[in-house]
N, C-alpha and C positions, 0 to 999 in steps of 0.2 A: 604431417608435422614430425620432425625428427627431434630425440631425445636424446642428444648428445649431454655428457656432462662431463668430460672432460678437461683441464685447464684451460686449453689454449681457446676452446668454445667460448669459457666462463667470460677468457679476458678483453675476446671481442665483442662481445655481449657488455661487458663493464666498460669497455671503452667507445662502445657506440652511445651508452647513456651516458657518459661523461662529457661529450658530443651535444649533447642536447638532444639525442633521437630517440629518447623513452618514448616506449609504449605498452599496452595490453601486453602481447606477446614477447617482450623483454623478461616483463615480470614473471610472465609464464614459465619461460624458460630459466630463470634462474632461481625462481620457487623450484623447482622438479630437481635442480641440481643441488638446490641447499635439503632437499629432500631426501634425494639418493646417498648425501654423506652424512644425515643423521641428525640434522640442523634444521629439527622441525618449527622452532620459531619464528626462525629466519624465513624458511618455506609459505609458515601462514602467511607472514607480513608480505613476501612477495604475491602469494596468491590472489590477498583480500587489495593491494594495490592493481593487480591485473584486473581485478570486476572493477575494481573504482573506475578504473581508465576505460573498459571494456568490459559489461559482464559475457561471458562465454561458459559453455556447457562444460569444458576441460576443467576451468579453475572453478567451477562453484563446486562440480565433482570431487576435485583433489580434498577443496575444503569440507564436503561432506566426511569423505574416508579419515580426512586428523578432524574431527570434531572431539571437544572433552565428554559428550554424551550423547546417547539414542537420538533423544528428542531434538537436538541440533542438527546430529544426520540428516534426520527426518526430514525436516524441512529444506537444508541445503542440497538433498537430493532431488526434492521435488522443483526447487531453482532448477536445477541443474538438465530435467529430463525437459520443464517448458524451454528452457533456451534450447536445448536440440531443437523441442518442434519450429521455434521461432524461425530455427535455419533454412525451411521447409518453403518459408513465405516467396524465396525466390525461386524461381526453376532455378535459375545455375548454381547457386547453391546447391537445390537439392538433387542436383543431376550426379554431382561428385561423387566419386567413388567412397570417399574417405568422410562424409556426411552418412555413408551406410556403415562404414566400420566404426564408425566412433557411434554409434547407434548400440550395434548389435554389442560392443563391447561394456558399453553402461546399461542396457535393459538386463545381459546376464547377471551384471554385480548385483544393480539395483530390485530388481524381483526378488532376487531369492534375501537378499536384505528385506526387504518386505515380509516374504514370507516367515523368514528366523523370528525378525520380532513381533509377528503379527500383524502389522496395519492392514488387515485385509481389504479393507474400501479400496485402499491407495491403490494396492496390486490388483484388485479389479480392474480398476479405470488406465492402471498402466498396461494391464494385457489386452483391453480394447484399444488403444493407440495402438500398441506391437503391432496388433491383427491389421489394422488399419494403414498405418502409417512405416511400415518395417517388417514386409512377411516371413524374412527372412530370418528377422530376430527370432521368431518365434518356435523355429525350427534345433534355437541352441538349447543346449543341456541344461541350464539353469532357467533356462525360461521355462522348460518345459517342465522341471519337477517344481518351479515354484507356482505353476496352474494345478500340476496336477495332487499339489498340498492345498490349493483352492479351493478343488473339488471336493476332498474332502471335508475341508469346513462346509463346505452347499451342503453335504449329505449324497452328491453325487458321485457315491463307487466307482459306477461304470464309467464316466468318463476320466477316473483315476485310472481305473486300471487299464482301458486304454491307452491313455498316455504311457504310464511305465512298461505295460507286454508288447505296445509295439515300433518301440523306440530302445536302441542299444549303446544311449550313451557313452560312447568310446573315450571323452574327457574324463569321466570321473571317479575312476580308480577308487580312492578310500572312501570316496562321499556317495559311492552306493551305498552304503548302509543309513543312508536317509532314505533314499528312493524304495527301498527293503520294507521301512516302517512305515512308508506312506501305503505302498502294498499292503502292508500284515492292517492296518487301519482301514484299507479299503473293503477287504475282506470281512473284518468285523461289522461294518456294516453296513453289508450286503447281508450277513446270513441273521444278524438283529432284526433286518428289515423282514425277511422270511418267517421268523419266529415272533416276530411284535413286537420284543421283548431283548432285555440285554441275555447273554449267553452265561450259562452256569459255567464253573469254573473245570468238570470235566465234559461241557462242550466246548471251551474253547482248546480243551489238551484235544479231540478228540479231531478241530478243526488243524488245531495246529500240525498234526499228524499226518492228516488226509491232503494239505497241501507240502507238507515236506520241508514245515518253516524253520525246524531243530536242523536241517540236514542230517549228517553223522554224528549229532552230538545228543551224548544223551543223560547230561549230567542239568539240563536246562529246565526251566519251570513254564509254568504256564504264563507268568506275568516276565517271562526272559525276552530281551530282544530277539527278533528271528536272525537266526544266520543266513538263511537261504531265501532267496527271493524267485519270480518266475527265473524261466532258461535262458534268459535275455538278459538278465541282472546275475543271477547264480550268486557266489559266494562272493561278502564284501572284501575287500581287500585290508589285513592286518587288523590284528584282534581278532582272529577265528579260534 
């Protein structure tokens, strides 16, 4: 699908509905362009007339991102990921290349949406579709730190810090210093789990030290964020 929003796009778009040939994907396209110039009411009413005509995984999408809050998101994302599957129903449909890109590009937004606000059920049952239904998905950046903040909430370290030690996320530049903390959390309980027990406050300097999680800095506390993550994450980027 191409996301032209230029005039002269606009005016053939406006002059084909003038025409009589509204559709789904009129609307679609001219929400995205009332979008890109800042004309987000416009955009709704285009969007929510594109489901009326056609629901599609693109416009419930767009409608999750301008929602006025969480709990709206919430739900018009989970619209949004069943109409993907729906596309599934036919092979030729699901044969498309662009049935896998428009996949893999709403499983990264929407997981780690997930993960930010917590719905952890939801991102369960969405990383079992991923696995299933989009292997590929599963292989992106955001997919993968928002499992491996999954695992964390299971109480399962090891397959956190698997995730993070052996994967080098090449997209996420500043947003390693999430992947950092899912690490420095991974770690805490793993060595809780060794000791039974939560960790005194100079076993966790003493842990923070022995993994390297201060780096060069040594004005930081024991309750400080880690600056240094394994050698695969290293230093986050901005704010060091």
């Amino acid at each position: 699908m191409s996301y032209q929003t230029g005039q002269v796009w606009e005016g053939k778009l406006q002059a084909s509905v003038a025409a009589g040939h509204a559709s789904w994907l009129h609307s679609l396209h001219l929400g995205t362009i009332a979008l890109e110039r800042g004309n987000a009411a416009k955009a709704e009413a285009h969007f929510q007339q594109s489901m009326k005509l056609r629901p599609s995984a693109i416009a419930a999408r767009n409608l999750a991102v301008m929602a006025p809050d969480a709990n709206t998101s919430f739900v018009r994302y989970q619209t949004a990921w069943t109409l993907w599957k729906s596309m599934l129903s036919t092979g030729e449909q699901a044969a498309k290349p662009e049935t896998t890109r428009l996949a893999t590009a709403m499983a990264g937004e929407m997981t780690i949406w997930m993960a930010t606000t917590e719905h952890w059920a939801t991102l369960r049952t969405m990383l079992a579709d991923i696995a299933k239904l989009c292997p590929a998905c599963r292989r992106k950046d955001k997919v993968l730190d928002a499992e491996s903040q999954l695992a964390v909430q299971d109480g399962d370290w090891d397959k956190a810090l698997r995730i993070i030690t052996s994967n080098c996320f090449p997209t996420y530049a500043e947003y390693r210093r999430t992947l950092i903390t899912t690490w420095w959390q991974a770690l805490l309980l793993r060595e809780q789990h060794k000791l039974g027990r939560p960790l005194s406050i100079l076993e966790t300097v003493h842990l923070r030290r022995r993994v390297g999680c201060d780096g060069d800095h040594s004005g930081l506390t024991y309750e400080s964020p880690c600056k240094r993550g394994p050698p695969n994450i290293g230093y986050h980027y901005g704010g060091c």
